[in-house]
Biotite code that builds the C-alpha atoms (Angstrom):
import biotite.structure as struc

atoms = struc.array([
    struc.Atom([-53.333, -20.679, 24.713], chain_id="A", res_id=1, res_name="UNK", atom_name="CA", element="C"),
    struc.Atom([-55.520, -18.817, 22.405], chain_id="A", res_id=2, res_name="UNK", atom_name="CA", element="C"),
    struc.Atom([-56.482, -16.366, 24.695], chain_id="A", res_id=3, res_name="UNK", atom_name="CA", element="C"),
    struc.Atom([-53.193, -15.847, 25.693], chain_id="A", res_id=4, res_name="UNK", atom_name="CA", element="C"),
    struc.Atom([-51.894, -14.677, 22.390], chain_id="A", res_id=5, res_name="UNK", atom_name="CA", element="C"),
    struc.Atom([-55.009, -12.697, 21.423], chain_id="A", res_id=6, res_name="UNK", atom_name="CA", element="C"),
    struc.Atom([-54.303, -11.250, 24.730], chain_id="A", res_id=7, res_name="UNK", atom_name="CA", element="C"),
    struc.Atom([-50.375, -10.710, 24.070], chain_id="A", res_id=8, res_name="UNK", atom_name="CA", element="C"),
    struc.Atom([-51.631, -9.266, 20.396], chain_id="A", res_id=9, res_name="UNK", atom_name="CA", element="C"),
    struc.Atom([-53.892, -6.596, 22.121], chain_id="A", res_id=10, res_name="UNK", atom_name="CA", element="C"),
    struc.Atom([-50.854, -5.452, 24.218], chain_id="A", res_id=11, res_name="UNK", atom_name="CA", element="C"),
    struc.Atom([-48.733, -5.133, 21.605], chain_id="A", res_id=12, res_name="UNK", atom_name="CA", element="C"),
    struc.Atom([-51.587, -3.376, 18.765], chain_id="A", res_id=13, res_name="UNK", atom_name="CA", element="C"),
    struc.Atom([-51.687, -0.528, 22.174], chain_id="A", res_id=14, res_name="UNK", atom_name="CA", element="C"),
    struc.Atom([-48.712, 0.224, 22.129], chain_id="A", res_id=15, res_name="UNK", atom_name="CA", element="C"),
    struc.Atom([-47.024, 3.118, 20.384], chain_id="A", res_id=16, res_name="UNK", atom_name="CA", element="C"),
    struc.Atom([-43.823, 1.443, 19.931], chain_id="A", res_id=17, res_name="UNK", atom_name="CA", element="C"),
    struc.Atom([-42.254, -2.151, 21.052], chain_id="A", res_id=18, res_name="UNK", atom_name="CA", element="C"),
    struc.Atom([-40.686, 0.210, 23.783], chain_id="A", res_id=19, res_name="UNK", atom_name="CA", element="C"),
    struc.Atom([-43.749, 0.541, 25.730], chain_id="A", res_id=20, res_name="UNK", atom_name="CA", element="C"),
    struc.Atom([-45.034, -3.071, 25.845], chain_id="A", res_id=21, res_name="UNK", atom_name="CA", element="C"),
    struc.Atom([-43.082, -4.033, 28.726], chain_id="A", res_id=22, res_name="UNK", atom_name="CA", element="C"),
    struc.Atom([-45.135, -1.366, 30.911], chain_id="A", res_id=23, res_name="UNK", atom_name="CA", element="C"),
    struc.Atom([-48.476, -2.475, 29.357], chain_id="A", res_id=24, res_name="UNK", atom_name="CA", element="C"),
    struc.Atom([-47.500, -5.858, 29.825], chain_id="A", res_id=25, res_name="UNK", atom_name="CA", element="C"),
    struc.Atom([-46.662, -5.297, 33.734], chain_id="A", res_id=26, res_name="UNK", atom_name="CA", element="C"),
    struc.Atom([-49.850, -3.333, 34.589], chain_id="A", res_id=27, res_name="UNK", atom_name="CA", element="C"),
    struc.Atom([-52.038, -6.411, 32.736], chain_id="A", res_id=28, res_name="UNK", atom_name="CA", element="C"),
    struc.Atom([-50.497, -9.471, 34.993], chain_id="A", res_id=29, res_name="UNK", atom_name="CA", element="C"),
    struc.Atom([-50.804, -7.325, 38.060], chain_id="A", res_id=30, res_name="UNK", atom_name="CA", element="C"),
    struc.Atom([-54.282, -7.000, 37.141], chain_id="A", res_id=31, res_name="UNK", atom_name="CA", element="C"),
    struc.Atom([-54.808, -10.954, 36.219], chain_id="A", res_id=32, res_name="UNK", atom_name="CA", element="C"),
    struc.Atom([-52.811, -12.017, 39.204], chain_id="A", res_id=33, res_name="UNK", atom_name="CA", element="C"),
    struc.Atom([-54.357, -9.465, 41.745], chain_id="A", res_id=34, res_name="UNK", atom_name="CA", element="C"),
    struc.Atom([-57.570, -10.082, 40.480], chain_id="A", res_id=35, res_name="UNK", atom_name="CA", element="C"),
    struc.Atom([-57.474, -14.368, 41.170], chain_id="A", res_id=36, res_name="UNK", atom_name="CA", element="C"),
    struc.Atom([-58.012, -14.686, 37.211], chain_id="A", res_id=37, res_name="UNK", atom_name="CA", element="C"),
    struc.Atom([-58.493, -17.938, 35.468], chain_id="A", res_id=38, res_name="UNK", atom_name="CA", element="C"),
    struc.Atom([-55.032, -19.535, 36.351], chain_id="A", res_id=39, res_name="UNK", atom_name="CA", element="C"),
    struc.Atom([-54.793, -21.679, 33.317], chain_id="A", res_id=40, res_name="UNK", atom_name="CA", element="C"),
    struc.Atom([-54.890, -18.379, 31.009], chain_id="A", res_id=41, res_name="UNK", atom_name="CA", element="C"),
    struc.Atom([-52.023, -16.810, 33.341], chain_id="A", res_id=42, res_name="UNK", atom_name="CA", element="C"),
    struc.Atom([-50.058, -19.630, 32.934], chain_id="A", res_id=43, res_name="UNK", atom_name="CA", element="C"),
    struc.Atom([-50.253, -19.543, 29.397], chain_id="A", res_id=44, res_name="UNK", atom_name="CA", element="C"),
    struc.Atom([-49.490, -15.916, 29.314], chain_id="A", res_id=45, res_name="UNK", atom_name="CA", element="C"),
    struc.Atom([-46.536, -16.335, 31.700], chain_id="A", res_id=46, res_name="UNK", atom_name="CA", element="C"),
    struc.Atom([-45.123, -19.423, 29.462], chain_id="A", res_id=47, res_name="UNK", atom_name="CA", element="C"),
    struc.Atom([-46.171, -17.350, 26.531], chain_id="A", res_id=48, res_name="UNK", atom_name="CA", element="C"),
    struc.Atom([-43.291, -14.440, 27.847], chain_id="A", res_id=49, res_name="UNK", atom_name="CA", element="C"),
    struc.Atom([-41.053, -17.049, 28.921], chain_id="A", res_id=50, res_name="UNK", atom_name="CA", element="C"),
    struc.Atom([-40.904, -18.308, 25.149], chain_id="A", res_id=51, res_name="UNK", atom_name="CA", element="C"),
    struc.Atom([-41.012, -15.165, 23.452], chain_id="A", res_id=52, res_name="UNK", atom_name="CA", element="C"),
    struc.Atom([-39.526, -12.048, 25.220], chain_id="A", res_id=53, res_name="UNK", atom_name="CA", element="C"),
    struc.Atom([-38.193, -13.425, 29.286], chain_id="A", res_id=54, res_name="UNK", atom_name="CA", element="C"),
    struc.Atom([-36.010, -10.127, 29.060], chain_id="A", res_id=55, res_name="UNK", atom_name="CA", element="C"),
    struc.Atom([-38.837, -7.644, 27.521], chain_id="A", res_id=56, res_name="UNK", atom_name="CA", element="C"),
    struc.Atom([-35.605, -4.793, 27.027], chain_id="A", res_id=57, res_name="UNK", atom_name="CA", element="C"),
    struc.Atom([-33.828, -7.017, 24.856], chain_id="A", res_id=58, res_name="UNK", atom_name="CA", element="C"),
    struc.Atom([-36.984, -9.380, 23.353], chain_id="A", res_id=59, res_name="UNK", atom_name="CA", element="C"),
    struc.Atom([-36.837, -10.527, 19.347], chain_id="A", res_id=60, res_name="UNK", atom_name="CA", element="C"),
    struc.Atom([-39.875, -8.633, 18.965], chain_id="A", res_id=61, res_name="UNK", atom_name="CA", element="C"),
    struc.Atom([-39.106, -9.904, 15.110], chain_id="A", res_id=62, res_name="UNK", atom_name="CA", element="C"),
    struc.Atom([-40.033, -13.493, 16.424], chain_id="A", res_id=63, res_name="UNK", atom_name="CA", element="C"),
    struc.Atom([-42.853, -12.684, 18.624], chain_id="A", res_id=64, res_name="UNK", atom_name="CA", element="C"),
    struc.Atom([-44.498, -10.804, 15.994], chain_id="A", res_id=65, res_name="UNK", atom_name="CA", element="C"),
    struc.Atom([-44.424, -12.734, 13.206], chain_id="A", res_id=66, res_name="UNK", atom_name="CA", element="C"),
    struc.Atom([-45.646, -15.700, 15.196], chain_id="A", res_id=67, res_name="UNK", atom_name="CA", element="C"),
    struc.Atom([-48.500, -13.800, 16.178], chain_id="A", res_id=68, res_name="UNK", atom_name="CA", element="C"),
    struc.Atom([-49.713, -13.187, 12.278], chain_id="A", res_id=69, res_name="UNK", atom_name="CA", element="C"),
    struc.Atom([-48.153, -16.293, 11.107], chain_id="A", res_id=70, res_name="UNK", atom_name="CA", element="C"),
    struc.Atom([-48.585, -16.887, 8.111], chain_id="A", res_id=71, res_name="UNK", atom_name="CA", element="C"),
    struc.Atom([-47.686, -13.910, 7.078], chain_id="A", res_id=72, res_name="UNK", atom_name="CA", element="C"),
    struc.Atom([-43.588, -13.693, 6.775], chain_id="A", res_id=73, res_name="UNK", atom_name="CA", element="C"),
    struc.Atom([-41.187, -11.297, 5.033], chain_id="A", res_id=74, res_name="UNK", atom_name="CA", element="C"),
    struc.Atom([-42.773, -7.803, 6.514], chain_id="A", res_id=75, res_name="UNK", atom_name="CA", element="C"),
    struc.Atom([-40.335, -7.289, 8.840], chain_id="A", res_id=76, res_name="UNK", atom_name="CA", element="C"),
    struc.Atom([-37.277, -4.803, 7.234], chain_id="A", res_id=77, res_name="UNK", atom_name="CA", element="C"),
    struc.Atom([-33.948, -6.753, 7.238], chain_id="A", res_id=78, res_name="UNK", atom_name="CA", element="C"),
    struc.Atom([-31.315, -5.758, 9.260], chain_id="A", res_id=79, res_name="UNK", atom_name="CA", element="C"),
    struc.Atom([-31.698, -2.094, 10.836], chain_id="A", res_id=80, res_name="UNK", atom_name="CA", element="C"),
    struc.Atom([-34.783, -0.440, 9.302], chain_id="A", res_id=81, res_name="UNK", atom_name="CA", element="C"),
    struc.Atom([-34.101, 3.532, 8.169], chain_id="A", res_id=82, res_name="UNK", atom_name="CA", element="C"),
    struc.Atom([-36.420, 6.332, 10.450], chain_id="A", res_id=83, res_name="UNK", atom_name="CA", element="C"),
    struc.Atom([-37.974, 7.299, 7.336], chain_id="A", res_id=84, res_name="UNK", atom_name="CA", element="C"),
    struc.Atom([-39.289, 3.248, 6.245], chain_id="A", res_id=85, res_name="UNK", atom_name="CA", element="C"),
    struc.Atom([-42.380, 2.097, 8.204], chain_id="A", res_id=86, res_name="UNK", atom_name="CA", element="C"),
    struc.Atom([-41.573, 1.458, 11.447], chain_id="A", res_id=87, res_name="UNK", atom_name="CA", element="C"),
    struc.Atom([-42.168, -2.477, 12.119], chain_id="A", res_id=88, res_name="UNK", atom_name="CA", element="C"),
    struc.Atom([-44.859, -1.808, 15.194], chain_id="A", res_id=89, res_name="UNK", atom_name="CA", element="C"),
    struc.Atom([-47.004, -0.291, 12.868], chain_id="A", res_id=90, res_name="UNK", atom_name="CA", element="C"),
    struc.Atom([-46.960, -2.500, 9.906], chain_id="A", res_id=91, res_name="UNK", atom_name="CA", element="C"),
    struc.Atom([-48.085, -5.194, 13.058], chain_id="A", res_id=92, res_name="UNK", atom_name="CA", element="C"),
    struc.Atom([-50.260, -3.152, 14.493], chain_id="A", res_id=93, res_name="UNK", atom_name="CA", element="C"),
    struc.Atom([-52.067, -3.347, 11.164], chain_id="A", res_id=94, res_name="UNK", atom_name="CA", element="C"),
    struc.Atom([-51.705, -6.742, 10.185], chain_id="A", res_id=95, res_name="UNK", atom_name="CA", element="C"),
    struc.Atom([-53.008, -7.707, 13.900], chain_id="A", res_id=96, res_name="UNK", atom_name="CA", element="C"),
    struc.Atom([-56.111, -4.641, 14.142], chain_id="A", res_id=97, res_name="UNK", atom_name="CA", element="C"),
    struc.Atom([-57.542, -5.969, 10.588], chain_id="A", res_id=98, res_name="UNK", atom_name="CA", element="C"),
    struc.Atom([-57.026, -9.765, 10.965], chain_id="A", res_id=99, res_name="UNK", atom_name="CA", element="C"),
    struc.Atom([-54.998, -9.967, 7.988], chain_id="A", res_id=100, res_name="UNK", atom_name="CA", element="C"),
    struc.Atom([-53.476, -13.368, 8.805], chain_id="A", res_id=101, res_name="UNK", atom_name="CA", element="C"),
    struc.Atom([-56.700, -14.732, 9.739], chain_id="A", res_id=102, res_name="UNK", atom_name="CA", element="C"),
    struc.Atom([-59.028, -13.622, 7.358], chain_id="A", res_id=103, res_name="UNK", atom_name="CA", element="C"),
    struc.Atom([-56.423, -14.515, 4.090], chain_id="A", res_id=104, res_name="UNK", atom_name="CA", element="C"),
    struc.Atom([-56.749, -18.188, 5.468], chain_id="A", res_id=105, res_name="UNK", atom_name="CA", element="C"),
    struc.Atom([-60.259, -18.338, 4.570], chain_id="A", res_id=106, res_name="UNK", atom_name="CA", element="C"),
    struc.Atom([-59.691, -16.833, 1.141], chain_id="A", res_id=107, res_name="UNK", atom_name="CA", element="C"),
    struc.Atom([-59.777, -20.287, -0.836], chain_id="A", res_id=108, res_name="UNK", atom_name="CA", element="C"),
    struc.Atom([-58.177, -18.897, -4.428], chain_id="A", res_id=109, res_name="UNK", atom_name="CA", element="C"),
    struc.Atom([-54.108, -19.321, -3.961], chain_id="A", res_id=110, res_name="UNK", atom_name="CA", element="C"),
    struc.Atom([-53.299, -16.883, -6.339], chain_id="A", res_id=111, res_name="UNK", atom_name="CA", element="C"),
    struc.Atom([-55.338, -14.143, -3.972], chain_id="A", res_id=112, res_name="UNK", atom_name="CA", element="C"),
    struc.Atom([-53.819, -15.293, -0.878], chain_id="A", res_id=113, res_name="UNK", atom_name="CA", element="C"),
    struc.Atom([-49.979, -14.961, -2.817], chain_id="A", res_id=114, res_name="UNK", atom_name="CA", element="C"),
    struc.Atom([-51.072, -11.167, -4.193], chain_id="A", res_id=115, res_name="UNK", atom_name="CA", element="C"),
    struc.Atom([-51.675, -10.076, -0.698], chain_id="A", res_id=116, res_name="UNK", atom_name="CA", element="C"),
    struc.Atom([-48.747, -12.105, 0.900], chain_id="A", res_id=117, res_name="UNK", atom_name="CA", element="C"),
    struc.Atom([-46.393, -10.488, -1.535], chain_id="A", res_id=118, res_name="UNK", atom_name="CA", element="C"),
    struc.Atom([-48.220, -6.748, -0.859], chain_id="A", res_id=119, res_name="UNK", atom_name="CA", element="C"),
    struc.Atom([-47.718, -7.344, 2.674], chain_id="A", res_id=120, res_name="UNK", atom_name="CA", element="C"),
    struc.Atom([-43.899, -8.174, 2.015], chain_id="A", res_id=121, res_name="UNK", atom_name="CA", element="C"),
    struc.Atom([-43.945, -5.298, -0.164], chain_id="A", res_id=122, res_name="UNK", atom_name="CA", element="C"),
    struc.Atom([-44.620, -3.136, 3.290], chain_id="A", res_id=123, res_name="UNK", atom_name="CA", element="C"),
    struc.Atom([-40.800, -3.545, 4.635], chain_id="A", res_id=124, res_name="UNK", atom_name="CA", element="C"),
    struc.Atom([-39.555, -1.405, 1.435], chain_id="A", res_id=125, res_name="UNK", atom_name="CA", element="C"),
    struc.Atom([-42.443, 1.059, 1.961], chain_id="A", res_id=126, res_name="UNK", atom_name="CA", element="C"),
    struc.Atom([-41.282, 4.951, 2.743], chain_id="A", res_id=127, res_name="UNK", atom_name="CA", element="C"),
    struc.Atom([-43.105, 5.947, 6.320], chain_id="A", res_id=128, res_name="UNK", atom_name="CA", element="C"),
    struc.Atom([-45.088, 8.198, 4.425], chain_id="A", res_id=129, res_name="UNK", atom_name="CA", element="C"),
    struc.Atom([-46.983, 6.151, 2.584], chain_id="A", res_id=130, res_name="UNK", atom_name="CA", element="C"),
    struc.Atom([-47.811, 3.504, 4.794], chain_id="A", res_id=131, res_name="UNK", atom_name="CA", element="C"),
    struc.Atom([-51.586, 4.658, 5.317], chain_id="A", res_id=132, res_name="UNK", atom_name="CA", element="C"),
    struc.Atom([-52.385, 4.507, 1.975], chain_id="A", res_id=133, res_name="UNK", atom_name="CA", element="C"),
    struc.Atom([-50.958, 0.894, 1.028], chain_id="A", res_id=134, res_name="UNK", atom_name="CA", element="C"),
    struc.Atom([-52.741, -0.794, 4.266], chain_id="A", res_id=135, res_name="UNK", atom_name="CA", element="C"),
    struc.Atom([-55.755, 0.907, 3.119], chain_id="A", res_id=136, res_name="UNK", atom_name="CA", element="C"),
    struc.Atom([-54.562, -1.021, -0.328], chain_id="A", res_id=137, res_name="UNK", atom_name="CA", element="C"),
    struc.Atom([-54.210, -4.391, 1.146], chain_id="A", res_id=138, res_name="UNK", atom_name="CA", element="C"),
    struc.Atom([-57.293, -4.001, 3.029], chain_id="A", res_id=139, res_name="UNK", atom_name="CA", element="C"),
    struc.Atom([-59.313, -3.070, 0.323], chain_id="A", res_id=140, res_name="UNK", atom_name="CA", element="C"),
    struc.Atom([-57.747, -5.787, -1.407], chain_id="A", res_id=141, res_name="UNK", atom_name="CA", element="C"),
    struc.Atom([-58.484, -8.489, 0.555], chain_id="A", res_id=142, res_name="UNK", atom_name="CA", element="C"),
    struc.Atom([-62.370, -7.020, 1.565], chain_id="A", res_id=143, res_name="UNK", atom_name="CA", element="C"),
    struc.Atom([-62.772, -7.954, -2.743], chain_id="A", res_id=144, res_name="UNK", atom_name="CA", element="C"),
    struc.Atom([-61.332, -11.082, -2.396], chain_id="A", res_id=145, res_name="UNK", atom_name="CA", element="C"),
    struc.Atom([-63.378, -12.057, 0.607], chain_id="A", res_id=146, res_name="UNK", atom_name="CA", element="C"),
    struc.Atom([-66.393, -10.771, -1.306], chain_id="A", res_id=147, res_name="UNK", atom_name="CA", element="C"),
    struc.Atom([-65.217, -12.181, -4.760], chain_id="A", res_id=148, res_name="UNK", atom_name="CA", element="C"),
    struc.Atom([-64.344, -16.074, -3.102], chain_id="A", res_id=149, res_name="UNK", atom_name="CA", element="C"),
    struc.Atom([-67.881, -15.950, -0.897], chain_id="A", res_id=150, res_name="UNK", atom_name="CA", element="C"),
    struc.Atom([-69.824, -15.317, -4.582], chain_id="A", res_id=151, res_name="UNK", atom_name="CA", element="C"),
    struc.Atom([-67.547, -18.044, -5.922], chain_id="A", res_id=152, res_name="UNK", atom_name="CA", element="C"),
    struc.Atom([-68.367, -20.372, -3.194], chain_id="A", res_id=153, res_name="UNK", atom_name="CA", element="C"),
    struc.Atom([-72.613, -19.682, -3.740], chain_id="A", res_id=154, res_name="UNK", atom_name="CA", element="C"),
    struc.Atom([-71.939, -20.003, -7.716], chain_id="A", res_id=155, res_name="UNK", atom_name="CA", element="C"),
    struc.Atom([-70.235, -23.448, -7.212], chain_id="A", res_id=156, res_name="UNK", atom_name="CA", element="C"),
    struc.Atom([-73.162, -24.521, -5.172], chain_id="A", res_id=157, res_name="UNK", atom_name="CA", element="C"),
    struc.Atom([-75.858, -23.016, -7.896], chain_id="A", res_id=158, res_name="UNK", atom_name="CA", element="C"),
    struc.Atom([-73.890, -25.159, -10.261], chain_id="A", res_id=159, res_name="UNK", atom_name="CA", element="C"),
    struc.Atom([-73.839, -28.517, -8.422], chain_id="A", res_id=160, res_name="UNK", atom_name="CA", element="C"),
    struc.Atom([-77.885, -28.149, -7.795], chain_id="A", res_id=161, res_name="UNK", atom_name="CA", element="C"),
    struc.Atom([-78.475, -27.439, -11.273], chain_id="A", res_id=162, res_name="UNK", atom_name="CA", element="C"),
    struc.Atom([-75.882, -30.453, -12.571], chain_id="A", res_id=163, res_name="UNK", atom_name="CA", element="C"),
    struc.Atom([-77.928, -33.173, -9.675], chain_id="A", res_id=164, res_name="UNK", atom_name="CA", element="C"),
    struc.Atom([-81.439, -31.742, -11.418], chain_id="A", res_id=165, res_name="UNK", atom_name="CA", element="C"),
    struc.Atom([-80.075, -32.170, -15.117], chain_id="A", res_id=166, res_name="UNK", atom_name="CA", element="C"),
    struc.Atom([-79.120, -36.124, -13.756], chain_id="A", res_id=167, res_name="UNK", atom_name="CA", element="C"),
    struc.Atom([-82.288, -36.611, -12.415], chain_id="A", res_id=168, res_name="UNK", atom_name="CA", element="C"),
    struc.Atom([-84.059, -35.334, -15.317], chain_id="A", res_id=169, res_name="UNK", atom_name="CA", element="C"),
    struc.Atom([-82.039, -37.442, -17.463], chain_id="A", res_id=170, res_name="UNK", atom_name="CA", element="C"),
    struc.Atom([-82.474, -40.790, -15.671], chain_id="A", res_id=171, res_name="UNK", atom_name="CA", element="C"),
    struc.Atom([-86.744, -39.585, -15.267], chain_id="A", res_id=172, res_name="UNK", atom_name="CA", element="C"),
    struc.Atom([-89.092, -41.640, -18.075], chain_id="A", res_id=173, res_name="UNK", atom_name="CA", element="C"),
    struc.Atom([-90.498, -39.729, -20.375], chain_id="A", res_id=174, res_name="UNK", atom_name="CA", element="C"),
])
């Protein structure tokens, strides 16, 4: 099943717009089912389309991509989304090339993991012409917060040792 969304995520991430998925999505079956391919993982692809987008012309593409990030929620625009806002394929195109979802899981500090949340939600009010620089934001971002929470981590472990050494000194005759 894994495979089969990473899979359905690097369809999607090559595509220019939702509009050309179902064409990508075609040639990449033909190829798995032509090819003999490991029929557990084309199963799970073909109940992962069945799910998510049985008619690819008129798919919730709002649904399928937001499960694929999940947890990330709130980028998509409501309603109809104006020409000149970011268009919603990008903003997932992003999310998905960088690993956002993934990588702000293993961000331990909560109030870290809600500043990018609420910059990514911050994307579906973003003018089209900015959009570059405010990914390049959020990635930067979370790259310090990655960096910031793996220093934490070692400093908590520093602390421990040195704590266990001060107990044992304490309970050594002197």
């Amino acid at each position: 099943e894994k495979a089969a969304r990473e899979l359905t995520i690097h369809c999607l991430v090559r595509c220019d717009s939702f509009g050309g998925f179902p064409s990508v999505w075609r040639d990449m079956m033909e190829v798995f089912n032509a090819s003999q391919a490991n029929q557990k993982l084309v199963q799970s692809l073909q109940e992962l389309e069945q799910s998510f987008f049985p008619n690819q012309h008129n798919a919730n593409w709002q649904i399928l991509c937001e499960e694929l990030v999940d947890p990330l929620k709130g980028w998509w625009p409501a309603g109809q989304y104006a020409s000149s806002y970011v268009v919603p394929s990008k903003t997932f195109q992003f999310l998905a090339k960088c690993s956002i979802a993934e990588r702000l899981k293993s961000v331990g500090v909560m109030i870290w993991r809600m500043n990018i949340t609420n910059m990514v939600k911050g994307i579906s009010s973003l003018r089209s012409n900015d959009a570059t620089t405010y990914f390049d934001n959020i990635h930067s971002e979370l790259v310090t917060y990655e960096h910031e929470y793996h220093q934490l981590k070692a400093a908590t472990s520093l602390l421990e040792l040195a704590l266990w050494k001060c107990k044992i000194d304490e309970s050594m005759p002197t």
